[in-house]
C-alpha positions in Angstrom: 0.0 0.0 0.0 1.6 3.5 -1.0 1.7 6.0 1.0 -1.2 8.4 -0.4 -3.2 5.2 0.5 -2.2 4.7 4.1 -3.4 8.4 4.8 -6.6 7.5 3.2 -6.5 4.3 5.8 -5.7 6.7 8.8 -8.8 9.3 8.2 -10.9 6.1 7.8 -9.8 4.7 11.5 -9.9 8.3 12.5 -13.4 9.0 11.1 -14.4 5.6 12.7 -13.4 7.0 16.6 -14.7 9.9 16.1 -18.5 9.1 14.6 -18.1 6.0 17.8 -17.4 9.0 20.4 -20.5 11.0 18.6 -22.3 7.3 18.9 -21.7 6.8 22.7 -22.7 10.6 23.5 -25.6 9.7 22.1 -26.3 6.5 23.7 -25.6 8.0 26.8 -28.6 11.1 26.3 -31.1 8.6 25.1 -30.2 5.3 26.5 -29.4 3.1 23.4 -27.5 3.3 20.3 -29.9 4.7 17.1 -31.1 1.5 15.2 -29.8 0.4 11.3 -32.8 2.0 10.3 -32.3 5.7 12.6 -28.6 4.9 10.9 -25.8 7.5 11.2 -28.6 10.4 10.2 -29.5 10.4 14.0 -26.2 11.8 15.3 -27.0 14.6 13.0 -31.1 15.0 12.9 -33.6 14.1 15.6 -34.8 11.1 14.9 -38.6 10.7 15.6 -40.0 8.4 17.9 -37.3 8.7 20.5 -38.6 7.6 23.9 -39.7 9.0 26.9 -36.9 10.3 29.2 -34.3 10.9 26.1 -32.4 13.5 25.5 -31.3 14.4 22.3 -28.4 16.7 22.0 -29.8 20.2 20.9 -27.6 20.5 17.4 -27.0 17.0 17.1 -24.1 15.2 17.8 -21.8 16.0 14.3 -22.3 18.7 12.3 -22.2 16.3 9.4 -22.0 13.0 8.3 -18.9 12.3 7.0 -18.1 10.2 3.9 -15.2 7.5 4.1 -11.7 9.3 2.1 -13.2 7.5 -1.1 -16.3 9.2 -1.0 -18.6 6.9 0.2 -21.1 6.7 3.2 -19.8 4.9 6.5 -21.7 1.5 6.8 -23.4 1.6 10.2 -25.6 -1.4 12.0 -27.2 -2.1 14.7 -26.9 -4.7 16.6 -23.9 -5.5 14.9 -22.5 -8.6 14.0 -18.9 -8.2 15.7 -20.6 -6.1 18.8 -23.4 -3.5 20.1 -22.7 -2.0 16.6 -20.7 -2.1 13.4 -19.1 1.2 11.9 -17.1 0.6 9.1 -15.9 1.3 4.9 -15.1 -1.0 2.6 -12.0 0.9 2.1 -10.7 1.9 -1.7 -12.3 -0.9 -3.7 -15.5 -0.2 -1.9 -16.1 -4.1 -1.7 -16.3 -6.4 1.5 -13.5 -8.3 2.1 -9.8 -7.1 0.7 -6.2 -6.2 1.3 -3.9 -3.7 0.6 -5.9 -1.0 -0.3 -9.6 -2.3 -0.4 -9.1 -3.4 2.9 -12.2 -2.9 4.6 -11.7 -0.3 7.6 -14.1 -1.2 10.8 -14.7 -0.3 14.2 -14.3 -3.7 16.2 -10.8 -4.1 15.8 -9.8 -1.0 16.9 -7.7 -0.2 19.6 
């Protein structure tokens, strides 16, 4: 993997901690983590339907949803297959699976 690449890599993982920091904020105003179908949109818009008791951050919890350094959406779902959720890209080939380069970049082997 060159070197333009492995920056590309880096914003991923970094884009991954930051959208799970903006994750657990929000599970921790409104007592669960948003569902697949709230998806990412719910750390930026009120979602409808939240229950009694919650309290969504006033101006949401990112400004915007960010897109992975190849220009597509973050994959987000709940319950996740590896744990509470799954956050991740699909890196540059923007396929499952991969090395190198379209190795996909996810949250639960993070450290």
């Amino acid at each position: 993997m060159g070197r333009p690449d492995e920056a590309r890599a880096t914003r991923a993982q970094q884009d991954i901690r930051a959208v799970t920091a903006a994750l657990d904020l929000y599970r921790l105003d409104n007592f669960a983590y948003p569902t697949t179908e709230q998806g990412l949109e719910a750390l930026v818009t009120k979602p409808a339907g939240l229950g009694e008791g919650s309290h969504w951050k006033e101006g949401g919890y990112l400004d915007k949803l960010p897109v992975d350094p190849w220009g597509k959406p973050y994959f987000y779902l709940k319950p996740g297959i590896h744990g509470e959720f799954d956050l991740y890209s699909y890196g540059a080939d923007g396929v499952e699976g991969g090395t190198g380069a379209g190795a996909d970049i996810v949250n639960w082997n993070q450290k």
